[in-house]
C-alpha positions as CSV (number, residue, x, y, z in Angstrom):
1,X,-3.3,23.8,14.0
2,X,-4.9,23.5,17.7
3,X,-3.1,22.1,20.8
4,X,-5.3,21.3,23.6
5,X,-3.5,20.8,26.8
6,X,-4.9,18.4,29.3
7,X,-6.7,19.9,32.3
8,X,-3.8,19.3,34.7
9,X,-1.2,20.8,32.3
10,X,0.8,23.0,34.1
11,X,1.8,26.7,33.1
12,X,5.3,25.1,32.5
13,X,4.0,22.7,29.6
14,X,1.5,25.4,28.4
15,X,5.0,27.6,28.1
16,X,7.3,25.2,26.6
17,X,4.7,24.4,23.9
18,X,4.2,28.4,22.8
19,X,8.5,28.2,23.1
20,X,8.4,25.5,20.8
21,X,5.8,26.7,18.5
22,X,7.9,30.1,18.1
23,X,10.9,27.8,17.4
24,X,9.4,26.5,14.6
25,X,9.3,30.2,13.1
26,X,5.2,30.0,14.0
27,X,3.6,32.4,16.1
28,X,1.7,30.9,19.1
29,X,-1.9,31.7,20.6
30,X,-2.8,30.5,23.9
31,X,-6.9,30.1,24.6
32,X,-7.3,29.3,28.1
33,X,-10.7,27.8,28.3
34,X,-13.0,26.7,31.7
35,X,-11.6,23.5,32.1
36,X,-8.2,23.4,29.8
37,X,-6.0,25.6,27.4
38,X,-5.5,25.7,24.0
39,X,-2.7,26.5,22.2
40,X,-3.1,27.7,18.3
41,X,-0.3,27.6,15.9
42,X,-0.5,30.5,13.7
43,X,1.1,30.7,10.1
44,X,0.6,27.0,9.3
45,X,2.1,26.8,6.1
46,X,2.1,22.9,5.2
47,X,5.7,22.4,7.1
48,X,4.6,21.5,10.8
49,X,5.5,18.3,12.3
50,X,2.8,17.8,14.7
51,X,4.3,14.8,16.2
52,X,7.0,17.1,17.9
53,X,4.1,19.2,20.0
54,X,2.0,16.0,20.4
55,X,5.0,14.6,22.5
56,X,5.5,17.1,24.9
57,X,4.1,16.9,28.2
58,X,1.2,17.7,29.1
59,X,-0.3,17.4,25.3
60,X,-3.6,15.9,24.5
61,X,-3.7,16.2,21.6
62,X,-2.9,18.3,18.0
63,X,-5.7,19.0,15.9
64,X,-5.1,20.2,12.6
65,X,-7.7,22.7,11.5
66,X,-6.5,23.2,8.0
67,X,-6.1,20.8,5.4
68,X,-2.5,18.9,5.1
69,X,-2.1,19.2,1.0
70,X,-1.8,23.2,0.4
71,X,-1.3,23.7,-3.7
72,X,-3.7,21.3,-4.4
73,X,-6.6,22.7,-2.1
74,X,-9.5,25.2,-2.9
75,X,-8.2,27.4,-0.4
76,X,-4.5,27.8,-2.3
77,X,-6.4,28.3,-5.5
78,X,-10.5,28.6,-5.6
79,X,-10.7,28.2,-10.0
80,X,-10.3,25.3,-11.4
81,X,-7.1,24.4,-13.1
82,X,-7.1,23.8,-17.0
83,X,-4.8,20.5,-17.7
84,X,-3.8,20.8,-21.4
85,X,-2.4,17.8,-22.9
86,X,-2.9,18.9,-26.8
87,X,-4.6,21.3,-28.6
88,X,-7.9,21.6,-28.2
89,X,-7.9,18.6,-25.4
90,X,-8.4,20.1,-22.2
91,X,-9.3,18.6,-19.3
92,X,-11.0,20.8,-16.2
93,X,-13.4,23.1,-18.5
94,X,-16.4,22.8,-19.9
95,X,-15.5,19.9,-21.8
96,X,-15.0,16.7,-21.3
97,X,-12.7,14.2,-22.9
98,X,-12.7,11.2,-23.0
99,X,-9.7,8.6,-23.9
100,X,-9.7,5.0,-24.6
101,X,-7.3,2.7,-26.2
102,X,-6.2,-0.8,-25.1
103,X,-4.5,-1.9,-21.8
104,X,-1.2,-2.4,-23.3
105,X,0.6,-1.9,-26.8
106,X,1.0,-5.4,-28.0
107,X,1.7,-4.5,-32.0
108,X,1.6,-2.0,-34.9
109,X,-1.3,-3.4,-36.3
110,X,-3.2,-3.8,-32.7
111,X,-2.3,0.3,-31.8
112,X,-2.6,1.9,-34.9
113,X,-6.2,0.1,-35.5
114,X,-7.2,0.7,-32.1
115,X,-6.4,4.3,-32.5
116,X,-8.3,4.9,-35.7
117,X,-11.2,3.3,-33.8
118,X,-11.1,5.5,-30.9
119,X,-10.9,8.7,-33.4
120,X,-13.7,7.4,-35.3
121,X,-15.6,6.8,-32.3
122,X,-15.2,10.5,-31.0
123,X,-12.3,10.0,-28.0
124,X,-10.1,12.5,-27.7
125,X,-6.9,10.6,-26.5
126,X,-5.1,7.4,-26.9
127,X,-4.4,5.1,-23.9
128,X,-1.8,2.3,-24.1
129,X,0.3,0.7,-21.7
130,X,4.4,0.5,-22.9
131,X,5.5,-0.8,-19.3
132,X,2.6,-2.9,-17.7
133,X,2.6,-3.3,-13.9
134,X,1.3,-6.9,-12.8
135,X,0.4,-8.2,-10.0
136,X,2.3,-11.6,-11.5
137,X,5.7,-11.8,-12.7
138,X,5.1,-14.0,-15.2
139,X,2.3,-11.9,-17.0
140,X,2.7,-9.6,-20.0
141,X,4.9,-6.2,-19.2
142,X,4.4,-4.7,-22.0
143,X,7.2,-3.9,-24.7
144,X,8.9,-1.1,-23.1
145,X,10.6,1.1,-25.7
146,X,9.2,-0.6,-28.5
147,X,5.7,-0.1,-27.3
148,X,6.5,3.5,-27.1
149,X,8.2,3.7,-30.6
150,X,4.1,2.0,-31.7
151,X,2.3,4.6,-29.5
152,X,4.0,7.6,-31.6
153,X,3.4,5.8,-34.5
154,X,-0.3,5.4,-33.8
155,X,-0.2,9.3,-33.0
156,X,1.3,10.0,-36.0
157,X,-1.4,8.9,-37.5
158,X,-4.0,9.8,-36.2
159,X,-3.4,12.8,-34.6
160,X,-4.6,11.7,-30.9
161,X,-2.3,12.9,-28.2
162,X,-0.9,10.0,-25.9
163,X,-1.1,8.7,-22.6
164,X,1.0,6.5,-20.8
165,X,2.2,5.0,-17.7
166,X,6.0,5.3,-16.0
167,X,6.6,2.8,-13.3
168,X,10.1,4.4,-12.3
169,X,12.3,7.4,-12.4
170,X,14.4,6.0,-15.6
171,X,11.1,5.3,-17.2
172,X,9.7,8.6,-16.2
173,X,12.1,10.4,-19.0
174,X,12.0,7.8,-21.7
175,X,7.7,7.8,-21.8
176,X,8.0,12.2,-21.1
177,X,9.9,11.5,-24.6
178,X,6.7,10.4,-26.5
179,X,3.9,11.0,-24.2
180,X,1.6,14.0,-23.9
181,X,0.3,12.7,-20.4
182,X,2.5,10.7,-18.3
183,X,0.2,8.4,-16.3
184,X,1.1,7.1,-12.7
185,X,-0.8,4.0,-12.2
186,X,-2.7,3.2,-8.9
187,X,0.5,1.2,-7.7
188,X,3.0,3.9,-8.1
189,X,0.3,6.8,-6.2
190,X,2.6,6.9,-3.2
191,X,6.0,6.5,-5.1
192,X,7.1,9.6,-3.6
193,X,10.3,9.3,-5.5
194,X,8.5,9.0,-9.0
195,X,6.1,11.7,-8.4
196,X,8.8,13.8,-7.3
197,X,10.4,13.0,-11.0
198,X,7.3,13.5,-13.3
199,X,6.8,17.1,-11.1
200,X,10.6,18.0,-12.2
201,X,9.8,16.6,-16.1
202,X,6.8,19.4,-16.3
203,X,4.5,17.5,-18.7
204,X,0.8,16.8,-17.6
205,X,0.6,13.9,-15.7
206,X,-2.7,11.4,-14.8
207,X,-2.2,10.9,-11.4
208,X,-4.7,7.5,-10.5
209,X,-6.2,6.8,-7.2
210,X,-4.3,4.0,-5.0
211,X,-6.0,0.7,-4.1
212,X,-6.6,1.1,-0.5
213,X,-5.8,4.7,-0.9
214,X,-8.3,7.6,1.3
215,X,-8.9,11.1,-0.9
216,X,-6.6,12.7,1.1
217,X,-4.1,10.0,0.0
218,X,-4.5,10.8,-3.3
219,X,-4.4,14.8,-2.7
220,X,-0.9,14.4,-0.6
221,X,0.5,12.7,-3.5
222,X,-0.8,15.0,-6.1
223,X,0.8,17.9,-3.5
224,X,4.4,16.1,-4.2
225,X,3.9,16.9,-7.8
226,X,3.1,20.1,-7.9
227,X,5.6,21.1,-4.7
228,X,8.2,20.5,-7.6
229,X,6.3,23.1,-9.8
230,X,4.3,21.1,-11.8
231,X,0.4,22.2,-11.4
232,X,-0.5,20.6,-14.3
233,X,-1.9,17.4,-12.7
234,X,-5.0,15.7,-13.7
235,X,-6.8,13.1,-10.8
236,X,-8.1,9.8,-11.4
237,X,-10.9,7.5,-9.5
238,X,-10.4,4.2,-11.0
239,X,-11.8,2.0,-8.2
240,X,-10.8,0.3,-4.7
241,X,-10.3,-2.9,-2.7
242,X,-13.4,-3.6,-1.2
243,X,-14.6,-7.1,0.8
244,X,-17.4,-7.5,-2.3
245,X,-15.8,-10.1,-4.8
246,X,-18.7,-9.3,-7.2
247,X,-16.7,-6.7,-9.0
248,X,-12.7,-6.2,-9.3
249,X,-13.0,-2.9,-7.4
250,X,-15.4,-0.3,-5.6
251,X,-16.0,2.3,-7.8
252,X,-16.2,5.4,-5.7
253,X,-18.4,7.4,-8.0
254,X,-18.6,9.9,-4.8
255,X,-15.0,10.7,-4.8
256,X,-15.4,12.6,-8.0
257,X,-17.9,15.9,-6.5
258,X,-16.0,14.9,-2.9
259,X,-12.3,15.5,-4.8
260,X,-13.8,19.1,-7.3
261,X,-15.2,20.6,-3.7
262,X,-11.7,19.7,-1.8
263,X,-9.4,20.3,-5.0
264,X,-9.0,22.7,-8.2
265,X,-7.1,19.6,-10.2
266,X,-9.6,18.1,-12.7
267,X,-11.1,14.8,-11.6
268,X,-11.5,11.9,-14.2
269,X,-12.6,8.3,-14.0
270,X,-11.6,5.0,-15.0
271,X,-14.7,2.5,-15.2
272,X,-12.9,0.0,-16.5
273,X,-10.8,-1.0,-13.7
274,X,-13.2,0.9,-11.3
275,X,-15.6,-2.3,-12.1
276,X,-13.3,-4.7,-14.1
277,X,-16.4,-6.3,-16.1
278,X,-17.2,-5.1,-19.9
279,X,-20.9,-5.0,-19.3
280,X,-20.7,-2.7,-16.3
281,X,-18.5,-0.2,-18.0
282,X,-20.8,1.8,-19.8
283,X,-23.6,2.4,-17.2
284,X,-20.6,3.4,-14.9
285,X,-19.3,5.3,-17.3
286,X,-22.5,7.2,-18.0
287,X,-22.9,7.6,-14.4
288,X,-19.6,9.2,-14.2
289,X,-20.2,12.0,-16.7
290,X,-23.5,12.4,-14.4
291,X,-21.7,12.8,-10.9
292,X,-19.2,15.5,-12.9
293,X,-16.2,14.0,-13.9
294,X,-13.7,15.8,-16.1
295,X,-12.9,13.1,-18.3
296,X,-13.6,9.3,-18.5
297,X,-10.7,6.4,-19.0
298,X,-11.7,3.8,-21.0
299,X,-10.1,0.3,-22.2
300,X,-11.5,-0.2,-25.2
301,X,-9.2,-3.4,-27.7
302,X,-10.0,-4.0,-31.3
303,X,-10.7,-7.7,-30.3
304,X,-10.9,-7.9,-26.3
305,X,-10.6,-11.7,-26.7
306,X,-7.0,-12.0,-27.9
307,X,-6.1,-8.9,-25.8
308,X,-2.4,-9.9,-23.8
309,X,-4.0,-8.1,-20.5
310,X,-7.3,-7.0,-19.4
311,X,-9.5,-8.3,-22.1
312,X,-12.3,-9.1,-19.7
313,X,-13.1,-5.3,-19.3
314,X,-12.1,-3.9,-22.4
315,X,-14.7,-2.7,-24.6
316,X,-15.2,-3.6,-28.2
317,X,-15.5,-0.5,-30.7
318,X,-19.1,-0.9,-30.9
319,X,-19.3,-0.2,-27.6
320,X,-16.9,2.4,-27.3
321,X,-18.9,4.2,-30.1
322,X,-22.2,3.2,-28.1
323,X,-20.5,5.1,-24.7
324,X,-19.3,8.3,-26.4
325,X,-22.3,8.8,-27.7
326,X,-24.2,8.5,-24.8
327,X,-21.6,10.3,-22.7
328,X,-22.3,13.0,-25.3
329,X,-26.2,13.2,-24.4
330,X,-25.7,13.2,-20.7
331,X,-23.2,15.8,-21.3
332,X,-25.1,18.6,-23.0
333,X,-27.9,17.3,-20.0
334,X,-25.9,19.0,-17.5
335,X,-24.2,21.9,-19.6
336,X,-21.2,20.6,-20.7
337,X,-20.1,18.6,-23.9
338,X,-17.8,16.1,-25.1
339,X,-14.4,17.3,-26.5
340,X,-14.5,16.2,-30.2
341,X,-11.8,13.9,-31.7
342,X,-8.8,16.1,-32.9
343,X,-8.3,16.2,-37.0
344,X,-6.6,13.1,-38.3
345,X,-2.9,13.4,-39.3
346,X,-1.8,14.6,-42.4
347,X,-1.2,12.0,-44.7
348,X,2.4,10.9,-45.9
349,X,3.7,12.5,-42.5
350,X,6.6,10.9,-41.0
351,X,6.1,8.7,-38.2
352,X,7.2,10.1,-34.5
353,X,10.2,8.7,-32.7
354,X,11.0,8.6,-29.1
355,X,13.0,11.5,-28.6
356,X,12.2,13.6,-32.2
357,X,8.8,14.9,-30.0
């Protein structure tokens, strides 16, 4: 961190912001320069509150030289971190995975299908919302504990591990019960007190981009997770609020390299809501895998039109199959390949509960 002093600042003010500096427990550097000094704060380890130098006299202004996130950052660790969620699904490598499912759990028959369809196709994980946030209170919210009871059923299965949203601190435990990956959803990004939660549960959690939410947004509110000791965080681009009505969101295909140069989390993407429109899903998606994305998020409904939420942008399988295939090729184009579908579940295997995980 970097305090310039204004020209006329007075070796008084130049003093008292070194004194203050040093009470912070920071050692102070003073730069005097032709026309003004500058005061650096040495030791910056995450903590400082610039606001309390930036309103002393004689202050300019505060630049912060390094970044405000620290565990998240290159600098804290320069390898990638692996994000394992199941055997064999790994999310950060040289692999890619991909996971699909429908919007929300509406049924036995609708989750179990849509998860033998997904396997089939060659995705790695299920998706499948148990609690649905809506922007309307009267839309579908999911089934809540019932939905989750489905989702291990449909894991049981098949053998696809399962991911999940938690909308509060109560949900948190309850989906941590069944999921392998809890999912915080672009509305919860900057629930501090629900990241704070799913970084004390410890399981991997898909942390999505915000709305209206800047990179280092996203980074700060990975940082809450893994300040509680949970590195295993995986980042999501799934789109944002832009003046263009053409398309739901702005898909911000150059936040995935921009996020892998600033952070060693794994960056995926969502093209579904990215672009909210079927037909633009799999050239998105494709383009993804291109730009280097860790993973893809797919809606994908075993009959979009008599889906309860997000039909419009839900693939059918065919087209599911149609996108992990060509993921696949575009893939081994750039050195990597798609993780394969894990082996199917033994049969005559007891259903999972909520709780018996």
């Amino acid at each position: 961190m970097l305090v310039v002093m204004n020209h006329d600042a007075t070796r008084e003010q130049i003093a008292r912001v070194v004194e203050l500096i040093e009470e912070m427990g920071y050692q102070a550097r003073p730069m005097p320069g032709a026309q003004r000094t500058s005061v650096g704060l040495v030791g910056n380890d995450g903590r400082v509150d610039g606001s309390r130098l930036e309103a002393l006299d004689g202050v300019a202004d505060v630049i912060h030289v390094s970044k405000p996130y620290k565990q998240v950052s290159r600098e804290w660790r320069p390898e990638n971190t692996l994000v394992t969620i199941a055997p064999g699904v790994v999310f950060g490598g040289a692999q890619i995975p991909i996971i699909a499912g429908p919007c929300s759990v509406e049924s036995a028959e609708q989750i179990v299908l849509a998860a033998q369809q997904v396997r089939e196709a060659g995705g790695a994980a299920l998706r499948g919302g148990a609690y649905k946030p809506r922007s309307s209170p009267y839309s579908f919210q999911g089934l809540g504990p019932k939905g989750l009871e489905l989702l291990a059923l449909a894991r049981s299965e098949t053998g696809l591990p399962i991911v999940t949203e938690a909308l509060d601190d109560e949900g948190a435990h309850l989906v941590a019960e069944v999921a392998d990956c809890i999912q915080i959803g672009a509305r919860n990004m900057q629930n501090y007190s629900l990241l704070r939660t799913v970084g004390r549960i410890g399981k991997p959690v898909l942390l999505k981009r915000g709305m209206s939410a800047t990179i280092t947004d996203l980074l700060m509110s990975a940082e809450y997770i893994l300040a509680e000791g949970n590195s295993q965080v995986i980042l999501c681009e799934r789109g944002i609020r832009s003046f263009d009505p053409s398309t739901r969101n702005l898909f911000d295909l150059t936040a995935i390299p921009l996020v892998q140069k600033l952070s060693h989390l794994p960056m995926v993407a969502d093209p579904s809501h990215g672009t909210g429109l079927r037909d633009k899903v799999l050239p998105m998606g494709r383009a993804a895998i291109a730009a280097g994305a860790d993973g893809l998020l797919v809606e994908m409904h075993p009959n979009p039109e008599r889906a309860l939420s997000d039909g419009g942008q839900s693939l059918h399988p065919e087209q599911f199959v149609r996108l992990v295939r060509e993921a696949r090729a575009i893939a081994e184009a750039i050195g990597r390949s798609i993780t394969p579908a894990p082996s199917p579940a033994r049969e005559g295997s007891p259903p999972a509960r909520p709780g018996r995980q």
